[in-house]
N, C-alpha and C positions, 0 to 999 in steps of 0.2 A: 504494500500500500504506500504510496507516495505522500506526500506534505498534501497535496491540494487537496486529492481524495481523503485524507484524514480530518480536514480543517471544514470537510464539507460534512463528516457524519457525525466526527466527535461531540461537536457541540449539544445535539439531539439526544445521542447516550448519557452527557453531564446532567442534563437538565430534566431530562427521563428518572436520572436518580436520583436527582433531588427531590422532585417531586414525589414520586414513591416515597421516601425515603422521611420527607416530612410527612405527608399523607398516614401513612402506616405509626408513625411516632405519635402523633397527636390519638390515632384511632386506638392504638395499643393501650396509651399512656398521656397522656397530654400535661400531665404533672413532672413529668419526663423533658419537659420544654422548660430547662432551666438551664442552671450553673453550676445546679447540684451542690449548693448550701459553699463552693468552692473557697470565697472570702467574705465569710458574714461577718461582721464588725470587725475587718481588719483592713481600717483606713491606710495603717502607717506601711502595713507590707504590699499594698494594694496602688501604692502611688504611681507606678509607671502605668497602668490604664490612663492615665490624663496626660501625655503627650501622646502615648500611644491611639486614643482615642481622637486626639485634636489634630494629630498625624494625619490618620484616614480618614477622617471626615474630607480634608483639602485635599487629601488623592481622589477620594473617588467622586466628589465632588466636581471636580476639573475632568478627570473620565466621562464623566455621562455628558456634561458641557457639552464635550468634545464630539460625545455621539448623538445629539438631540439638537444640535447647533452649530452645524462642522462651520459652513458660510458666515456665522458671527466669529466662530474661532479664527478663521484666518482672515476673514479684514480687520479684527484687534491685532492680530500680531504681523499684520504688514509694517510696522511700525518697528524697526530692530528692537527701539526702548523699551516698548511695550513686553514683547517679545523675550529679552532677555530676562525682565520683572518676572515673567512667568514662568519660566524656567527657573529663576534662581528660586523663586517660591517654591515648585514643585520639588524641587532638589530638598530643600529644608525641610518639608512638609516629610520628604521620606525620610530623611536621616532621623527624624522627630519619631517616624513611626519607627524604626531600625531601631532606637535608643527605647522607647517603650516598651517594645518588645523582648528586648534582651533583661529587661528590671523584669519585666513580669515572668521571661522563662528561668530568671535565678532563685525568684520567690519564690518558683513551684518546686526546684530542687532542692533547694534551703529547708523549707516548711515541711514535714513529716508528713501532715493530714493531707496538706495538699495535693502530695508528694502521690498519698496511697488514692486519692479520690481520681489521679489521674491514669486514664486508659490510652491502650494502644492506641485507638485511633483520633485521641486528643492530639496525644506524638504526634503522629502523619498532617492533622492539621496546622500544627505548629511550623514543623518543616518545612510544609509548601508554602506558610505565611511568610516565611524568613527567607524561602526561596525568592516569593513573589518582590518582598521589599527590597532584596538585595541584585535581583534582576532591573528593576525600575532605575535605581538607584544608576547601575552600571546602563543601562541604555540612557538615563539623561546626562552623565560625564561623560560616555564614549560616541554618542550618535547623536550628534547636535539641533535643535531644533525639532526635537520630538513632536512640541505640540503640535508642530503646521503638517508634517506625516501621517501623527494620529490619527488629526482631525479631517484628512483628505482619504484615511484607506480604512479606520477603524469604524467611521459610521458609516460606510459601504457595507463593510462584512458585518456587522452588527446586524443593522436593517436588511439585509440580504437575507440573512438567518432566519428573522423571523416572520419574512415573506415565502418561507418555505422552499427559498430559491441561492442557495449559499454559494457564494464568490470567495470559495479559498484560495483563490489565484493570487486575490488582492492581500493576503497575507504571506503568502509564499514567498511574497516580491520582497519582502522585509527582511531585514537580516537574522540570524540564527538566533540569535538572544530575542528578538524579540519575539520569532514563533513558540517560542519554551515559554517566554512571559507568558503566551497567549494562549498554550497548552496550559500551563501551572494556572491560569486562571479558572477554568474548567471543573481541572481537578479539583480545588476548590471546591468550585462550586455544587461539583458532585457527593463529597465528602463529607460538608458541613453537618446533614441532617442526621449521619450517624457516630457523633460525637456533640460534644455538651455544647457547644458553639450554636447549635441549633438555635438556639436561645434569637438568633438575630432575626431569626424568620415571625418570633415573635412580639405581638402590637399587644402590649398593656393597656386595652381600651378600658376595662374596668378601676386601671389604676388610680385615677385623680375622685374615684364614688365609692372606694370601699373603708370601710367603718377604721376607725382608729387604732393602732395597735399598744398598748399598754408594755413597757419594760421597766421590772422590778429587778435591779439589783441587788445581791446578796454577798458581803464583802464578809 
């Protein structure tokens, strides 16, 4: 199987398994759509979530831009100035997430309960996350002008995808790091529903109506 023929089915299998994947989680179990109690009142060991969190927000963020706005993306960044502002953001935005991430996977080695509460396929999640941030990272230092590429070939294959009519030509065209970015995102997304991460597929709509919760400490 070649890159284009992969790039044209893969997506369908990721997203096939996600779906399943949550579907079956919530049917099984839907209490099961958590953190799995992973840092309950452990503000102090818990702090790399807030760059890692204000990390990804500006990546993905600037991702969906890119692919729901390609034509606004690149007559903002016809502008070099503009243009390099957003690169150097995007850059910071990932070493932010890069640095989050590494506090929060020494927490979980450090910490015993954490330690034991974590599964295999939390690992594999972690790995492709450290993959995916460290892939980004080296595609916006070694291949310059990312975002005006992105935004010309990733809302092609995006929107293509999900008109049932996929163009992985238009990713093949791209250099080898970024088809693995574009594979490891996938993965991902395949992966999530059967480890604790699930939790993002979840909308706390009854959260700001339910009744108050009382804490009695006992020293």
């Amino acid at each position: 199987m070649n890159w284009n023929t992969f790039f044209n089915i893969f997506p369908y299998i990721a997203l096939a398994a996600a779906v399943f994947g949550t579907v079956t989680a919530y049917g099984n179990n839907r209490y099961r759509i958590s953190t799995r109690a992973g840092g309950f009142l452990e503000n102090r060991k818990l702090w790399g979530s807030v760059p890692w969190h204000y990390g990804i927000i500006i990546v993905l963020t600037g991702h969906v831009i890119g692919i729901i706005a390609p034509s606004f993306v690149l007559r903002l960044t016809g502008n070099l100035g503009v243009l390099a502002a957003l690169e150097t953001l995007a850059f910071s935005a990932g070493l932010l997430c890069l640095f989050g991430l590494g506090a929060l996977i020494l927490r979980k080695l450090s910490d015993r309960y954490a330690l034991s509460q974590t599964q295999a396929g939390d690992w594999l999640v972690l790995v492709l996350l450290v993959f995916q941030v460290l892939s980004g990272l080296y595609i916006s230092a070694f291949h310059k002008w990312g975002i005006n590429w992105y935004a010309s070939n990733a809302s092609v294959y995006v929107l293509s995808v999900l008109k049932f009519s996929p163009q992985g030509d238009v990713i093949t065209a791209l250099p080898l790091v970024v088809r693995l970015h574009v594979l490891n995102m996938f993965l991902i997304i395949a992966a999530l529903p059967f480890t604790r991460l699930i939790h993002v597929f979840a909308v706390p709509l009854k959260y700001p109506f339910r009744p108050h919760i009382i804490f009695r400490w006992n020293k």
